[in-house]
C-alpha positions as a Markdown table, in Angstrom:
| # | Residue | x | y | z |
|---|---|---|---|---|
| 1 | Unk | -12.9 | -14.6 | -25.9 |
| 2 | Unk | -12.3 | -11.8 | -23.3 |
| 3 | Unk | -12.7 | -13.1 | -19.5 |
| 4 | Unk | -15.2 | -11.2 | -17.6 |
| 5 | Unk | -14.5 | -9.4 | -14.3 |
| 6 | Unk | -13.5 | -11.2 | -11.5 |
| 7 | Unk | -15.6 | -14.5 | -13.7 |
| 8 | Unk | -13.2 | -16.6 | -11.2 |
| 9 | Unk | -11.9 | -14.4 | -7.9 |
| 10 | Unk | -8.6 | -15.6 | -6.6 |
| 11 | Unk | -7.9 | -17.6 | -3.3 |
| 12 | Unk | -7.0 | -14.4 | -1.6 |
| 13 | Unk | -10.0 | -12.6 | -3.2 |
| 14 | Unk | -12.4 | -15.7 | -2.0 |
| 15 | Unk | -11.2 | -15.2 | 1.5 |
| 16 | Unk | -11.7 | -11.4 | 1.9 |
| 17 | Unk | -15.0 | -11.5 | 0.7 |
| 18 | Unk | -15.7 | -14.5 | 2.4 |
| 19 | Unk | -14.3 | -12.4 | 5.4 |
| 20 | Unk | -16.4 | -9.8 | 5.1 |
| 21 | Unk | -19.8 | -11.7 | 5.2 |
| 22 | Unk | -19.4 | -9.7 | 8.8 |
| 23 | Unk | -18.6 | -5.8 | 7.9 |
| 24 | Unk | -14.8 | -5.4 | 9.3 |
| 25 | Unk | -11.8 | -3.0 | 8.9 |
| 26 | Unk | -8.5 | -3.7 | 7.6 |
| 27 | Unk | -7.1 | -5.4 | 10.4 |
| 28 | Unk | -10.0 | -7.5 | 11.3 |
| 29 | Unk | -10.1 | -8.8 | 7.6 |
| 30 | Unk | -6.7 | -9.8 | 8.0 |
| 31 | Unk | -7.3 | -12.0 | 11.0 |
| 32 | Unk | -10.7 | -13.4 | 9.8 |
| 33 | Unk | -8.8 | -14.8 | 6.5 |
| 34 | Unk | -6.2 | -16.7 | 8.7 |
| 35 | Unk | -8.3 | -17.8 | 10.6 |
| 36 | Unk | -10.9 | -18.9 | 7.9 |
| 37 | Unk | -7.7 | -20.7 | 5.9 |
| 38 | Unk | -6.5 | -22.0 | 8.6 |
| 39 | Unk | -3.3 | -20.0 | 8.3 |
| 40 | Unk | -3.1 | -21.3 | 4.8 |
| 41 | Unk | -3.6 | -17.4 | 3.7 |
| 42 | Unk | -2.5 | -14.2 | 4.5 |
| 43 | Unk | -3.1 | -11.1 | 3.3 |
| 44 | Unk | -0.4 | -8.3 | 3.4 |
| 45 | Unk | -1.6 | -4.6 | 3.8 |
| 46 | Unk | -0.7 | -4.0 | 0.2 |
| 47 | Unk | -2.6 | -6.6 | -1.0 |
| 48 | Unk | -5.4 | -6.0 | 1.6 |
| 49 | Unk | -6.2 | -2.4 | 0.2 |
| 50 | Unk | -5.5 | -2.8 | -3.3 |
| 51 | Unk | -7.9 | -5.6 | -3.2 |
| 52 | Unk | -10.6 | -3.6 | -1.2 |
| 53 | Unk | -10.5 | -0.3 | -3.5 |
| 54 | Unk | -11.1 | -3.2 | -6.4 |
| 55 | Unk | -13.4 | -4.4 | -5.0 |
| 56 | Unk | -15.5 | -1.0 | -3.6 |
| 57 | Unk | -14.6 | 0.5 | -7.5 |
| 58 | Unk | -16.9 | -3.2 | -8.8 |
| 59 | Unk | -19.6 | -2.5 | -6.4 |
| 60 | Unk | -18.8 | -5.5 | -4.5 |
| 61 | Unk | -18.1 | -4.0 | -1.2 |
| 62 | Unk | -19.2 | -0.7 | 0.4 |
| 63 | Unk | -18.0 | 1.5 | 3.0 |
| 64 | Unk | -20.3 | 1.0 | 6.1 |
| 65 | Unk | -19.2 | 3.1 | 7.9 |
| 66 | Unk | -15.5 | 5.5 | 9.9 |
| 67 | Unk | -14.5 | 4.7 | 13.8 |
| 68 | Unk | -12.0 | 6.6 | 14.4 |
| 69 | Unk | -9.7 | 6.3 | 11.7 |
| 70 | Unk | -10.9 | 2.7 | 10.7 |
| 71 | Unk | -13.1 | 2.3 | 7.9 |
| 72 | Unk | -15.6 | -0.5 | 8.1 |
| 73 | Unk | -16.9 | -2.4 | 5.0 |
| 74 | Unk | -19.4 | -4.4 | 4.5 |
| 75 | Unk | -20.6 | -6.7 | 1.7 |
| 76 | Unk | -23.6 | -5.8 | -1.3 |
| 77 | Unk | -26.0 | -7.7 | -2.7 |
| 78 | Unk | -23.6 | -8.1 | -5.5 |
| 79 | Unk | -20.3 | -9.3 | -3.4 |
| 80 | Unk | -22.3 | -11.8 | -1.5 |
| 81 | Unk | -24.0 | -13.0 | -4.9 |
| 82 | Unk | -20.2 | -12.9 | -6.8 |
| 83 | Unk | -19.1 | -14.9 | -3.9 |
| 84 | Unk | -22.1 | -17.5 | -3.6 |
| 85 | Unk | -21.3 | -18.1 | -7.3 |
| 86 | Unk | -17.4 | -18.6 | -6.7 |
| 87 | Unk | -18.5 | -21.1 | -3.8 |
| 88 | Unk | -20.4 | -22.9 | -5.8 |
| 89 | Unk | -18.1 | -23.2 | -8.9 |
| 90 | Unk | -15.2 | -24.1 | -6.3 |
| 91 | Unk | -18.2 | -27.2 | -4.9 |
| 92 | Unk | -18.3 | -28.0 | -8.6 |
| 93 | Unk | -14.3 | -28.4 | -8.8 |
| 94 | Unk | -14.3 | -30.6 | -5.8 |
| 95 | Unk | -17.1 | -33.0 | -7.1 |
| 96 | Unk | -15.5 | -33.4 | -10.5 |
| 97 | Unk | -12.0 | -33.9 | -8.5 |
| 98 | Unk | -14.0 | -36.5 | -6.5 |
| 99 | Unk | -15.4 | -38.2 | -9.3 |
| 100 | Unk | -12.2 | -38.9 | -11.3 |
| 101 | Unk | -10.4 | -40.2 | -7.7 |
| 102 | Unk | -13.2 | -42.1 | -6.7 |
| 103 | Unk | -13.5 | -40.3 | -3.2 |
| 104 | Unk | -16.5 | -38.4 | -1.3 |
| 105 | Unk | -16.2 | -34.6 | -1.0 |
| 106 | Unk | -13.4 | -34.0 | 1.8 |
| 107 | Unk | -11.6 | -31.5 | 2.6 |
């Protein structure tokens, strides 16, 4: 069976849409998905862009808007939807780890 696009988004993919749930430029992304993991991930330029043009190409993310030289994105209806759906899948996860281990949902 052929997996459908981005069916399950990566950890670095959750945290840069989960980023842009404010519209931010490359550098702000960056910060807002250390600071949303904690540190836990970073995201290199490379990564960063690749992952934007992905995700602008899917209609996930749009260009809001140019300061300067620093383009602004901003979520669609369809990026906040894909990542609603990954957060719930990744609740799902947690409740079925939770069930086997006996434990509430904690972090």
């Amino acid at each position: 069976m052929a997996r459908k696009k981005l069916d399950t988004l990566t950890e670095q993919m959750y945290y840069l849409l989960l980023a842009l749930h404010q519209p931010g430029h490359g550098y702000a992304i960056m910060e807002r998905v250390q600071t949303l993991s904690q540190g836990r991930v970073a995201l290199g330029p490379g990564t960063l862009y690749t992952l934007l043009a992905r995700f602008e190409k899917e209609g996930l993310i749009v260009l809001a808007k140019v300061e300067d030289t620093r383009k602004i994105y901003r979520l669609t209806d369809l990026g906040r939807d894909t990542l609603e759906q990954e957060y719930r899948r990744l609740r799902r996860q947690v409740a079925d780890g939770a069930a086997v281990f006996g434990e509430e949902d904690r972090p």
